[in-house]
C-alpha positions as CSV (number, residue, x, y, z in Angstrom):
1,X,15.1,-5.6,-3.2
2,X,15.1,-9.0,-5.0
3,X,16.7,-9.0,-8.5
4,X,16.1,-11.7,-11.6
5,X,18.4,-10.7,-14.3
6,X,16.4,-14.1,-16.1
7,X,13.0,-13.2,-15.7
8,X,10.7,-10.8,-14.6
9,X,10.1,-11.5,-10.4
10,X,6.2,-11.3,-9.2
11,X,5.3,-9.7,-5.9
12,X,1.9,-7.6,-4.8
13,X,1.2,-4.5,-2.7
14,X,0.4,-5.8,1.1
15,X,-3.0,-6.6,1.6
16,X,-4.6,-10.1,1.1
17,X,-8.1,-11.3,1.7
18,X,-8.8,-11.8,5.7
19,X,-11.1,-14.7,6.5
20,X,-14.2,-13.5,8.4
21,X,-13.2,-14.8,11.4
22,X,-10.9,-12.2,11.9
23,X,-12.2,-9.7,10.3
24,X,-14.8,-9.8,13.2
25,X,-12.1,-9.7,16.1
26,X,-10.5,-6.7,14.4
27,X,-14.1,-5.2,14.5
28,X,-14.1,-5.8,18.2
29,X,-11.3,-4.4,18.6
30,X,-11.1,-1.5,16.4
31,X,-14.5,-0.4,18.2
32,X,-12.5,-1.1,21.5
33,X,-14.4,-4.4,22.5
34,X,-12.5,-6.7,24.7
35,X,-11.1,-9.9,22.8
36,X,-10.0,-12.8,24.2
37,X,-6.1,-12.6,23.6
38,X,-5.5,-16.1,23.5
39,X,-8.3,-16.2,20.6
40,X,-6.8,-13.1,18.9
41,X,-3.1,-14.6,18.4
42,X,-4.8,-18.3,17.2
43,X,-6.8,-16.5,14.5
44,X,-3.6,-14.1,13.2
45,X,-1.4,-16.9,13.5
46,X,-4.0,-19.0,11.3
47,X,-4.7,-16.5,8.8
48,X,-1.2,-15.5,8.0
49,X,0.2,-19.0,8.2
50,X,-2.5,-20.0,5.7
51,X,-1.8,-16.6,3.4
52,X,1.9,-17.4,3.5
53,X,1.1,-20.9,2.5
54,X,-1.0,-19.3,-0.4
55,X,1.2,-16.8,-1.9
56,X,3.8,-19.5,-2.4
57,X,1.4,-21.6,-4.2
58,X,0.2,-19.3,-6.4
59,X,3.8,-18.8,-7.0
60,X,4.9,-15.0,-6.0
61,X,8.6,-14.2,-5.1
62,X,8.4,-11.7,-3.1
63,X,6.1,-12.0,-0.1
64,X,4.5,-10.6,3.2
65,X,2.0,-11.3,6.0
66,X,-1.1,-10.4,4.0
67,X,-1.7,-7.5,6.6
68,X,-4.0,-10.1,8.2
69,X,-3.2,-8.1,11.9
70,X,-4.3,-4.4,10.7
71,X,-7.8,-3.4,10.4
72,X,-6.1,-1.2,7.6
73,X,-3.1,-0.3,5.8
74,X,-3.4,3.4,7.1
75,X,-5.7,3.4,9.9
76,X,-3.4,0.8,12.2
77,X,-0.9,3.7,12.8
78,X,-3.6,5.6,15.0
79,X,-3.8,2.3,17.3
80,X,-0.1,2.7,17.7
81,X,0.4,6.2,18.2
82,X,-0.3,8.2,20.9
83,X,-2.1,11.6,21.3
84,X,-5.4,10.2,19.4
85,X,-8.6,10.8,21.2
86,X,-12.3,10.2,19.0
87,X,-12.8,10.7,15.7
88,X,-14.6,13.0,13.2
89,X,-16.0,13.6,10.1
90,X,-14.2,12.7,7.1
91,X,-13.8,15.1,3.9
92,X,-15.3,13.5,0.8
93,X,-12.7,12.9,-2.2
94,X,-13.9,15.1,-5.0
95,X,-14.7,12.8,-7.7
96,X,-17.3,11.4,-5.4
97,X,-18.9,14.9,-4.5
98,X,-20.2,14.7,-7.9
99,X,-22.0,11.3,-7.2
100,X,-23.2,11.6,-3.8
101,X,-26.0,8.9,-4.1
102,X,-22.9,6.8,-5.2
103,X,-20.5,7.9,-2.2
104,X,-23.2,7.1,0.6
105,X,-22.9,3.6,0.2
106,X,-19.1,3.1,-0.7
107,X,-17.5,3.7,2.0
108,X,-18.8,2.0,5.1
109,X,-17.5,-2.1,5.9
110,X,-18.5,-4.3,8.3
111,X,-15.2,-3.7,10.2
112,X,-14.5,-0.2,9.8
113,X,-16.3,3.4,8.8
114,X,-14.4,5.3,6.2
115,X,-16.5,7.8,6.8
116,X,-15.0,9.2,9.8
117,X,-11.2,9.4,10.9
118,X,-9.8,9.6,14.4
119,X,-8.6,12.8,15.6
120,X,-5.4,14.1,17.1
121,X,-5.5,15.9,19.9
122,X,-2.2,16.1,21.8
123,X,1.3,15.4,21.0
124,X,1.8,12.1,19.3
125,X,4.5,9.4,20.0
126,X,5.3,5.7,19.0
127,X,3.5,3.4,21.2
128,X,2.9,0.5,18.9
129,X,6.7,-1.5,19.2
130,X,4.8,-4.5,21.0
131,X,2.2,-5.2,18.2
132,X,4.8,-4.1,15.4
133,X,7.0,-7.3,16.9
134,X,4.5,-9.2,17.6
135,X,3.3,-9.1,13.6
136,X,6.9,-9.4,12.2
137,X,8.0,-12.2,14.6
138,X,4.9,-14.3,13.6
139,X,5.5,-13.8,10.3
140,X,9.2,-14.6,10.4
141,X,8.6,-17.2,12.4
142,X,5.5,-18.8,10.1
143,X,8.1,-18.6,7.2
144,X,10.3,-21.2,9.0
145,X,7.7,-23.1,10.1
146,X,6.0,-23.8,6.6
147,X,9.2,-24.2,4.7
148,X,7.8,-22.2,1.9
149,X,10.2,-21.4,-1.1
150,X,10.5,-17.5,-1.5
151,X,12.8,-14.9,-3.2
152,X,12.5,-12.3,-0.8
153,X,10.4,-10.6,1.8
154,X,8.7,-7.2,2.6
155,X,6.6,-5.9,5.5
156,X,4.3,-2.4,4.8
157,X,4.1,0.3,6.6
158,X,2.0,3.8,6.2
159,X,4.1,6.6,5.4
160,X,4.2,9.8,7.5
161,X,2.0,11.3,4.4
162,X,-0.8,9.0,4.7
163,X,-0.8,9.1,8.1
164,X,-1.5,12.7,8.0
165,X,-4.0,13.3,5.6
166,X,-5.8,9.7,7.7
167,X,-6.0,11.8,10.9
168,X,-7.8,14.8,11.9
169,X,-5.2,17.5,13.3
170,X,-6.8,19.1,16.6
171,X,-3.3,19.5,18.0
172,X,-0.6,21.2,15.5
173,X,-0.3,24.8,14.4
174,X,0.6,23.4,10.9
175,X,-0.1,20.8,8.2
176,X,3.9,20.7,8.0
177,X,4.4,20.5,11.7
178,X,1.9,17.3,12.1
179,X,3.7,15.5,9.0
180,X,6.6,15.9,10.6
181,X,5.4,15.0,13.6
182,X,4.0,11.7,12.2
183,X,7.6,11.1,10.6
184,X,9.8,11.6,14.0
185,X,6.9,8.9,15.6
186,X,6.7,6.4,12.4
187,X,10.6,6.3,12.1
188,X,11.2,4.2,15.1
189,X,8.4,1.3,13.0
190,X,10.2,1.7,9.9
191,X,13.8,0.9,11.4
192,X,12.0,-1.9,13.6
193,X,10.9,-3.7,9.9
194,X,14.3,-2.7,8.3
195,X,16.2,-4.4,11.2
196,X,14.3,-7.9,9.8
197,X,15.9,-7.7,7.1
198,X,13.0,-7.2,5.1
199,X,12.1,-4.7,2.2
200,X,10.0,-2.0,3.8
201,X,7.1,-0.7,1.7
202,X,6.1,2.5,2.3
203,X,2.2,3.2,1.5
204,X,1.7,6.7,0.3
205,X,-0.8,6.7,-2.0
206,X,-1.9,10.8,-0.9
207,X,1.0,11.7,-2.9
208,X,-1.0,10.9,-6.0
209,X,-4.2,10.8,-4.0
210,X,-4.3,14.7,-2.5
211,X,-5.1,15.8,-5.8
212,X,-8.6,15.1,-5.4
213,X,-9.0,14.6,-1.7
214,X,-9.5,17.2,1.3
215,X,-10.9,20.8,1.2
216,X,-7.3,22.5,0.2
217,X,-6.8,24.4,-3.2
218,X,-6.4,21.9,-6.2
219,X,-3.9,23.4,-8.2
220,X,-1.5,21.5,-9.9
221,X,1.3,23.8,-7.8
222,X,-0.5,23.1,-4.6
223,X,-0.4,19.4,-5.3
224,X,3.1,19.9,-6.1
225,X,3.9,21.5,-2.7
226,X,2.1,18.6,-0.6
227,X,4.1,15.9,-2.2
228,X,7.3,18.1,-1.7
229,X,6.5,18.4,1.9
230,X,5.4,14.7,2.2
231,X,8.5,13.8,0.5
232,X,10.9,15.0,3.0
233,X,9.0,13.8,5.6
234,X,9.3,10.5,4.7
235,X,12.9,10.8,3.2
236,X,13.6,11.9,7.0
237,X,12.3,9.3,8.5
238,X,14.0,6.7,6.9
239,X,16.9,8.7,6.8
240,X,19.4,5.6,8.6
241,X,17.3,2.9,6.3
242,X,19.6,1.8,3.1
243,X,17.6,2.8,0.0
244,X,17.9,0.1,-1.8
245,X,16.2,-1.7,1.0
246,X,13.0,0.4,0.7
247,X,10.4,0.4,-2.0
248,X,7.1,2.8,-2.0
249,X,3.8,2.4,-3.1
250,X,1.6,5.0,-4.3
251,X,-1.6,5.2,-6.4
252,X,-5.2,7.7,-6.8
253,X,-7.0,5.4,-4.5
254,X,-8.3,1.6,-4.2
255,X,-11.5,2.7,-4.2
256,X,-14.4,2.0,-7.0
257,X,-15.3,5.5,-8.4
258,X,-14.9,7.5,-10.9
259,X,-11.5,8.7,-10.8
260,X,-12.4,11.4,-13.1
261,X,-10.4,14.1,-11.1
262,X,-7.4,12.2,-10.8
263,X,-4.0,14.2,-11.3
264,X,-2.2,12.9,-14.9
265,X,0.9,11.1,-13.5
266,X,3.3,12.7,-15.8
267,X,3.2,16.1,-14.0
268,X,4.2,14.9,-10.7
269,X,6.3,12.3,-11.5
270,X,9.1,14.3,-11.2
271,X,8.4,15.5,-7.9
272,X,8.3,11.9,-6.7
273,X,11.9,10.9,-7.7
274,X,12.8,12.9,-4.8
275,X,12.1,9.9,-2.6
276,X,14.7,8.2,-1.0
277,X,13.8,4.7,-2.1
278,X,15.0,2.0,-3.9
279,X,11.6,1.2,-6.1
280,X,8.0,2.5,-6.7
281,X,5.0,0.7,-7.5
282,X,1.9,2.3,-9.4
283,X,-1.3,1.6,-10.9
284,X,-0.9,0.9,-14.8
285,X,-4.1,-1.8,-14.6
286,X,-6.8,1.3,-13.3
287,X,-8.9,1.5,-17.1
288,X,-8.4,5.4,-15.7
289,X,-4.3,5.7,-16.1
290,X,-3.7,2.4,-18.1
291,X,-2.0,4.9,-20.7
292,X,0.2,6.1,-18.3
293,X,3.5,4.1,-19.1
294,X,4.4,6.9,-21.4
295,X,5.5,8.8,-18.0
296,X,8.0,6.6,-17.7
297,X,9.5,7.0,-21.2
298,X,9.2,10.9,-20.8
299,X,10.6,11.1,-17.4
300,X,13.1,8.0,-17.1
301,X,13.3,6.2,-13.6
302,X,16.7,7.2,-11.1
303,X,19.4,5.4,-11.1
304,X,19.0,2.3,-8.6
305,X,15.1,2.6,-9.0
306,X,13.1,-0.4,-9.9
307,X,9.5,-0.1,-11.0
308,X,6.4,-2.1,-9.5
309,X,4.0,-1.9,-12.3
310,X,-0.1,-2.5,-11.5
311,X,-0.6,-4.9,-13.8
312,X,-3.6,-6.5,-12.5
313,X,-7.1,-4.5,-11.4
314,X,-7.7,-4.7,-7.2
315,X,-10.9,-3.1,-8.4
316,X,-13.0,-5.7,-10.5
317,X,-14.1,-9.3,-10.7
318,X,-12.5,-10.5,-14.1
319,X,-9.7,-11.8,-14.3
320,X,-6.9,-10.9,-16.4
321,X,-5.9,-13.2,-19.1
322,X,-2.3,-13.5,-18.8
323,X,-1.7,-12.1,-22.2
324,X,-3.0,-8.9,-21.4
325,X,-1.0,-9.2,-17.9
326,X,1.7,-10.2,-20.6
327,X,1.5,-7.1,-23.0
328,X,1.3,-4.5,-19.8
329,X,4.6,-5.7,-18.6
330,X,6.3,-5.3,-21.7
331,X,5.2,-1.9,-22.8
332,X,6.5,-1.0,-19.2
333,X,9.3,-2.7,-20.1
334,X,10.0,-1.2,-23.2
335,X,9.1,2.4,-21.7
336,X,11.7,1.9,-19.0
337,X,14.4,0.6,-21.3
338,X,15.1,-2.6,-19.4
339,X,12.9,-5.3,-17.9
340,X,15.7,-6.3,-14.8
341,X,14.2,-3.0,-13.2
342,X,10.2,-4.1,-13.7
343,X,8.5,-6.7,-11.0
344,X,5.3,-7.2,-11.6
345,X,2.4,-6.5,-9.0
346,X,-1.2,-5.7,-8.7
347,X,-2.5,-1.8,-8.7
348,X,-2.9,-2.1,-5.2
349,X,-4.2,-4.4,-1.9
350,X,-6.9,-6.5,-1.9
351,X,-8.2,-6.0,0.9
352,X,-6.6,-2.7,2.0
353,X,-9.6,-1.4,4.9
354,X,-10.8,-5.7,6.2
355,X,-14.0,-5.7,4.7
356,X,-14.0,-3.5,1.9
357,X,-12.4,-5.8,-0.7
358,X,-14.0,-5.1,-3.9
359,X,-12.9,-8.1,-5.4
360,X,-13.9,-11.9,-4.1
361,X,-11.0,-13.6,-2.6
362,X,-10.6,-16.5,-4.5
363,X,-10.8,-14.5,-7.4
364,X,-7.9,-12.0,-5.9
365,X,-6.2,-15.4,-5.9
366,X,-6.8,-16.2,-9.3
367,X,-6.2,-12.8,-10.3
368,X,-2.5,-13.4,-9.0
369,X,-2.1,-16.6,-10.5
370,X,-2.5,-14.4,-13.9
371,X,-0.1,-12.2,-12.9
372,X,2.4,-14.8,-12.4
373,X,1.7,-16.6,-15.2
374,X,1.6,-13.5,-17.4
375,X,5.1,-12.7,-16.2
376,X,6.3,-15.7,-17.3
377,X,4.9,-15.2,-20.7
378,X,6.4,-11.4,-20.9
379,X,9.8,-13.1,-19.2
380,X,9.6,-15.3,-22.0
381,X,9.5,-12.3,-24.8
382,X,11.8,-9.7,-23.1
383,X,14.7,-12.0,-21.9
């Protein structure tokens, strides 16, 4: 990943706002409507020229392709795997089991419903290489084309984790089987973006998340056990990918609720510096873990790990003023004992599942302007 040993760099966490143009086609097409190819490539090429063009004017270093292609950051993988055949009921997170008036009307976009996942039902394989190079050569070759000034790039992908816990399992005799299943699949997507060049950000927010999803036992030990398995999953599939060339992002959930059964980050944290990664990123703007910095203090970062802070809400309207973006970086920075290993991001995607941004997208774009200009004021203090 990039390094600024003068400042603090900016980046965010993969998903920015879709313009409802495509939003619809990936309606269509998620529902398995026929699209007009020609159509389809002028309206990704569009929206991710115009995202590009965006993120450099708002002034981030380290950028991506918005996810404009993806109908989700986790729910792509089941359009590029094989082995998936309908889909069924999902299992309601248990902080929204104890709002159910509140959960009926969350969860459902004009794109896709959250509601239900797909299901597994035979073996599954990679079958997505032709849309995985089709979205990173028209991002790579957008970047040329618009000239854009940059720092560095990254491209996301969903982690063997996510991808489990996203599906239904009608097909493997284990949880552990189908996760590593998922990882022998994913791996040949993850050394497809590595090969760019690119930083590959791996989205796993079930390692925090599991804690209060799904119908397994909620003990802090079972939690533990997921994210040990999950771990090793993923640390075998990018197994041939240089660390320092991967960064992972994990969180509770970009969703609007309560959050009240959320897992304290400073029991687990431990169990996630097993990852073979060069960098994590984690909420610290969620009004739910904002006091979680402390983890970082108690349970110092590996060696050769940076830390992508939240430092911005995904979840709300208002926008930060950069002193508050400001004074989150640096009590980061001061937890983690030196600001060269903090970049500064949101808590999460903007638009993670197309039409289930919570937040407006010109505010998301003002909300990274803050961001940027509150790391320049924190820059200014801790350099």
């Amino acid at each position: 990943m990039a390094h600024d040993t003068d400042g603090l760099l900016t980046t965010h966490i993969g998903s920015l706002p879709r313009p409802p143009e495509l939003r619809e086609l990936l309606k269509q097409r998620d529902a398995g409507e026929d699209v007009d190819p020609d159509e389809w490539e002028r309206a990704v090429v569009d929206a991710t020229e115009a995202v590009i063009e965006r993120q450099a004017d708002v002034g981030l270093d380290v950028i991506n392709n918005g996810e404009q292609p993806r109908v989700s950051f986790n729910w792509y993988v089941a359009n590029r795997l094989s082995g998936i055949g309908g889909s069924r009921e999902a299992p309601l997170w248990d902080d929204l089991q104890d709002y159910p008036e509140y959960a009926e009307t969350e969860f459902k976009t004009d794109a896709i419903d959250l509601r239900s996942q797909p299901a597994v039902v035979d073996q599954v394989e990679y079958v997505g290489r032709d849309d995985a190079e089709q979205e990173v050569e028209t991002f790579f070759d957008l970047l040329d084309e618009t000239g854009v000034d940059y720092e560095d790039t990254f491209i996301t992908a969903a982690s063997p984790g996510i991808a489990a816990t996203s599906l239904t399992n009608e097909h493997y005799d284990s949880h552990r089987e189908f996760v590593f299943a998922l990882a022998d699949a994913l791996r040949e997507e993850y050394e497809l973006v590595a090969d760019t060049g690119a930083t590959l950000q791996l989205d796993a927010p079930e390692l925090l998340a599991s804690g209060h999803r799904g119908p397994q036992d909620k003990s802090l030990d079972t939690l533990k056990g997921i994210i040990r398995l999950h771990v090793d999953a993923l640390n075998e599939a990018v197994s041939d990918i240089p660390a320092d060339q991967l960064r992972l992002h994990t969180c509770w959930g970009s969703y609007e609720g309560p959050h009240h059964r959320d897992v304290e980050l400073v029991d687990v944290l431990p169990e996630l510096y097993d990852l073979d990664v060069g960098g994590i990123s984690i909420e610290q703007a969620n009004p739910r873990h904002q006091h979680e910095y402390r983890a970082f203090a108690e349970h110092p970062l590996p060696d050769g790990w940076d830390l992508l802070p939240g430092v911005v809400d995904v979840k709300t309207n208002v926008i930060e003023h950069p002193e508050t973006v400001a004074d989150r970086l640096e009590r980061v920075a001061d937890a983690v004992g030196d600001p060269t290993r903090v970049v500064a991001a949101p808590d999460c995607g903007f638009d993670t599942q197309a039409g289930l941004a919570m937040v407006d997208p010109e505010i998301a774009w003002a909300k990274l302007e803050s961001l940027v200009d509150g790391a320049e004021l924190a820059s200014d203090r801790l350099f």
